[in-house]
C-alpha positions in Angstrom: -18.7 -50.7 -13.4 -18.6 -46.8 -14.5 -15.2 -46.0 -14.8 -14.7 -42.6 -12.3 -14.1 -39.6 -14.1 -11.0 -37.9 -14.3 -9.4 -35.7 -11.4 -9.3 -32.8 -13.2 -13.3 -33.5 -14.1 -14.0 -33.8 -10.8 -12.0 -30.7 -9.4 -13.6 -28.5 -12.4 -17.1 -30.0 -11.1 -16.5 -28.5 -7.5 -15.0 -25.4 -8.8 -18.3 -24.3 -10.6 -20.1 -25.6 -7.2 -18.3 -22.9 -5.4 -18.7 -20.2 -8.0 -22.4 -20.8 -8.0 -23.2 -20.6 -4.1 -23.6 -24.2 -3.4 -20.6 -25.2 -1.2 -22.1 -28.1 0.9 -22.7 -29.7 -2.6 -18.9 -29.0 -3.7 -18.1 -30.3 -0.3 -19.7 -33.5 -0.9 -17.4 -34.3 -3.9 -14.2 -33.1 -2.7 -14.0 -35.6 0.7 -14.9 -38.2 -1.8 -12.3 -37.4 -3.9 -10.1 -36.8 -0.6 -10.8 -40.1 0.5 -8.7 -41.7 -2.4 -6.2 -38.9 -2.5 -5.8 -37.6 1.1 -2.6 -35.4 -0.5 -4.3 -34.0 -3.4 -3.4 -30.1 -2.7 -5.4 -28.3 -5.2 -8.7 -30.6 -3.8 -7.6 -29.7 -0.2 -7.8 -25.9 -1.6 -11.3 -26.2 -3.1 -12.3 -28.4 0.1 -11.1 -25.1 2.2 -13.3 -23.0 0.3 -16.0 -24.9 0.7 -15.5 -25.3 4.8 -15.5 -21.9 4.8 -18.4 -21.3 2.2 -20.9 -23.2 4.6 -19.4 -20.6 7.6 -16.7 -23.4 9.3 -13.3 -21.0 9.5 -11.8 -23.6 11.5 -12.0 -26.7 9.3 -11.0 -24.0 6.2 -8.1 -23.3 8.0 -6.9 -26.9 8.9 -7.4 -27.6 5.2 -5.6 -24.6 3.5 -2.7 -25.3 5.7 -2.8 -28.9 4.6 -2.6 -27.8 1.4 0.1 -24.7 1.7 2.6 -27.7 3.6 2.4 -29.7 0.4 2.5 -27.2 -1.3 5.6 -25.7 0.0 7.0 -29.3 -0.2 5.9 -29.4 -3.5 7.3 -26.0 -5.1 8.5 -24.2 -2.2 6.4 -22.1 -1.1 2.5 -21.8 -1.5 1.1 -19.7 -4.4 -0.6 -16.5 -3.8 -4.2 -17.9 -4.1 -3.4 -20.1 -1.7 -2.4 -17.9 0.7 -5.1 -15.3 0.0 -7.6 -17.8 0.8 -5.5 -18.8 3.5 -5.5 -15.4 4.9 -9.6 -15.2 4.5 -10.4 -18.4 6.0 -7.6 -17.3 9.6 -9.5 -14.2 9.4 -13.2 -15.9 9.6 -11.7 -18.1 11.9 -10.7 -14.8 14.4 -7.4 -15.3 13.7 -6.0 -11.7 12.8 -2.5 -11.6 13.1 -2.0 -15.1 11.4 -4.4 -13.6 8.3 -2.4 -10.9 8.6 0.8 -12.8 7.8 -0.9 -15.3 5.3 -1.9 -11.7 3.0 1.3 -10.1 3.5 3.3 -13.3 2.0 -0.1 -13.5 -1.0 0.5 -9.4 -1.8 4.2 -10.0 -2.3 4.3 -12.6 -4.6 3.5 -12.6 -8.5 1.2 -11.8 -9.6 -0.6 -9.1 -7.8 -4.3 -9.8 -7.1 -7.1 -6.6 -6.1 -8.5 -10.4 -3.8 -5.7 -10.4 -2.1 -4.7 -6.6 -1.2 -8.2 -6.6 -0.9 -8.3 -8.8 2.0 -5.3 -7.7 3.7 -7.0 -4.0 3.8 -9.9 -5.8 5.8 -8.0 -7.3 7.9 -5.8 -4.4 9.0 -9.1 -2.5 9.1 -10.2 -4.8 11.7 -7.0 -4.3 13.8 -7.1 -0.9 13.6 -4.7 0.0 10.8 -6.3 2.5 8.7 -3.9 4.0 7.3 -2.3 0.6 6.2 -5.7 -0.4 5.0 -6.0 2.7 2.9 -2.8 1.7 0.7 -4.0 -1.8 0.4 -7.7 -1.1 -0.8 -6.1 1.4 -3.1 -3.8 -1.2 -4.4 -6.8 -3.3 -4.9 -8.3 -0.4 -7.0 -5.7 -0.3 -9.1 -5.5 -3.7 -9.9 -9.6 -3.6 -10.5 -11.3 -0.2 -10.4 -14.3 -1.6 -10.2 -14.0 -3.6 -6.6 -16.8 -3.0 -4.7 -15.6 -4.5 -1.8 -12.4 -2.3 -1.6 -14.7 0.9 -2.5 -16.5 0.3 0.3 -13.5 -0.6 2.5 -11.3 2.6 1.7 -14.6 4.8 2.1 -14.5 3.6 5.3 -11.3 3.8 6.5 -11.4 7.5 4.9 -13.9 8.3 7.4 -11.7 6.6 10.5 -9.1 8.8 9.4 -10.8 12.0 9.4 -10.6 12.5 5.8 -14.2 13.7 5.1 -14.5 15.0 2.6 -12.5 12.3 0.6 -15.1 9.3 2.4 -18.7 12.0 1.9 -18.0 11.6 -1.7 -16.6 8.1 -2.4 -19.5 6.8 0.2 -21.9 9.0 -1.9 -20.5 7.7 -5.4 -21.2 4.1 -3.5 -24.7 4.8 -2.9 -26.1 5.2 -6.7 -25.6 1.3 -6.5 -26.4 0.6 -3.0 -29.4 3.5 -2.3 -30.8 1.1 0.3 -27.6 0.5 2.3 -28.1 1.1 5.7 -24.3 1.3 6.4 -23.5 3.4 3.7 -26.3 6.2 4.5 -25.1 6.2 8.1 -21.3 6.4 7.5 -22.3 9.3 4.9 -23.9 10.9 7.7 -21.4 10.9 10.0 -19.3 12.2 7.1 -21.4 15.2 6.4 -22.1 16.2 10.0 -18.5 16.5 10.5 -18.0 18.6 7.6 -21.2 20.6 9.3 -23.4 19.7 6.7 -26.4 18.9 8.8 -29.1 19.4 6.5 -27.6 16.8 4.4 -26.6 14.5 7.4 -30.3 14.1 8.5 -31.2 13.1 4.4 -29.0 10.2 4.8 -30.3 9.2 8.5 -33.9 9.6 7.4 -33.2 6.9 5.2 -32.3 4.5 8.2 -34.6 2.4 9.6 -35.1 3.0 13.4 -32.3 2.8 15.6 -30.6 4.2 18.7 -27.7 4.8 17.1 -29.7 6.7 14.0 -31.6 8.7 17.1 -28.5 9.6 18.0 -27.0 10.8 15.1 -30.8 12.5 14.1 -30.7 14.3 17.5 -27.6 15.8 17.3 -28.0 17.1 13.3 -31.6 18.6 14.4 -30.0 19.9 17.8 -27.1 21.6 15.4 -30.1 23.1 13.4 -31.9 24.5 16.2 -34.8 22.2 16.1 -34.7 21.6 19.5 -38.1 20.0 20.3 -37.3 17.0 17.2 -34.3 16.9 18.9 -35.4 16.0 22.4 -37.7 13.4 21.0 -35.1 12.0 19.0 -32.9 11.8 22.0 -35.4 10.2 23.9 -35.8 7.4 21.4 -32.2 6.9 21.6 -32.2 6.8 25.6 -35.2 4.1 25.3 -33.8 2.2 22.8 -30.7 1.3 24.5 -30.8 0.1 28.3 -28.0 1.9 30.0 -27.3 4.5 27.8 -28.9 7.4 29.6 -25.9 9.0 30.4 -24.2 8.6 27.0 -27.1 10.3 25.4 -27.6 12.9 28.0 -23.3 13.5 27.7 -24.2 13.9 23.7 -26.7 16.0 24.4 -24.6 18.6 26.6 -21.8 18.6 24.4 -24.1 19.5 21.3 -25.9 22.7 23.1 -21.7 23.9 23.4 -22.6 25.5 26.8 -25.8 26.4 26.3 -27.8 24.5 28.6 -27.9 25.2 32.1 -28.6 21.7 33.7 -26.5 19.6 35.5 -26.2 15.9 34.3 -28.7 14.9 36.9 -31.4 17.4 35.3 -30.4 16.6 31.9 -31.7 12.6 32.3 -34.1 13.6 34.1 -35.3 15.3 31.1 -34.5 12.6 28.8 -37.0 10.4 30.8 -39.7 13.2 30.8 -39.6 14.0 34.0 -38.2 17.3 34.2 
């Protein structure tokens, strides 16, 4: 009979699994392994990884806090992988507040990690917290100035803060290696148009593909510039696009003519529709 290789073979095995994109195959191995040694922390780690490589948050979660229970019965408390992952997988799973607490423990224990500040920015992004997530992605950057991921992430939380100028250029700096990303041409629209750069803002949405929400932003930019005949069509895309928005669009409209059009809101979808 082949003798089994050794733990630490198999563990390495699943490790490069994960790292190359193939976690159902790492997954495969690990309950095997599992099976023998249900307690096996550092397997339960790389299992959790790979539950939440294939898009299962839940089952990441269950094993992660298998595995920070014996660890903390182990050593104490979990180390700050751990918990980083931890945090990651409760967030997948929808979980904020608990990811919020896993990443909180993971960015106060040695040693610091731009994965792990990284994450808790997302997470606080997603509750809201932008100015919390601004400290964190900018702890990430100094731990690795190169993180894309918290580049991107502190761009946009620049821009929920109202700090324009600050998210125009990093967004900007972002696209010379993204110059197809839809989400960073739109947010460096938005950033432009409200530093009243219009000419600028439509460059970016030009490079959208169709959408209401580019319409939108088009409409207003070419309404701004006085091109009020692109900008009626544009907002007439955007009403079409998007069932119910009529009165949204026709509201936008309004407030970017600043009192200049005499219409009442009636008149004013009416005129989206063509009909006026």
């Amino acid at each position: 009979m082949a003798q089994s290789p050794p733990r630490s073979s198999i563990l390495r095995q699943a490790a490069a699994l994960l790292r190359d994109g193939a976690p159902g195959q790492a997954e495969v191995q690990l309950e095997r392994h599992l099976r023998r040694r249900p307690e096996d922390a550092e397997a339960l780690q790389l299992a959790g990884l790979a539950a939440l490589g294939r898009g299962d948050a839940t089952l990441a979660v269950e094993r992660l806090e298998h595995a920070g229970r014996l660890a903390e019965c182990a050593s104490g408390a979990p180390d700050a992988a751990l918990l980083t992952n931890l945090g990651a997988a409760r967030a997948a799973a929808g979980d904020l507040e608990g990811a919020l607490a896993s990443l909180e423990r993971a960015c106060d224990r040695p040693p610091p990690s731009a994965a792990g500040f990284f994450n808790l920015g997302a997470v606080l992004r997603r509750l809201g917290r932008d100015a919390r997530a601004t400290e964190a992605f900018e702890r990430a950057l100094a731990l690795e100035p190169r993180h894309r991921g918290a580049r991107k992430g502190l761009a946009a939380a620049l821009l929920d803060l109202g700090r324009w100028r600050e998210a125009l250029a990093m967004t900007e700096a972002l696209l010379t290696g993204e110059p197809d990303s839809a989400e960073l041409h739109f947010n460096a629209a938005l950033a432009a148009r409200a530093l009243g750069r219009s000419e600028a803002a439509l460059r970016h949405l030009d490079a959208l593909p169709e959408s209401a929400a580019a319409a939108l932003e088009r409409a207003s930019c070419l309404q701004e510039l006085g091109r009020w005949d692109e900008a009626l069509a544009d907002y007439r895309r955007a009403a079409a696009a998007e069932p119910g928005a009529l009165a949204a669009v026709a509201k936008r409209m309004a407030a970017g003519a600043r009192g200049r059009l005499a219409a009442s809101p009636a008149a004013l979808r009416l005129l989206l529709l063509g009909e006026a």
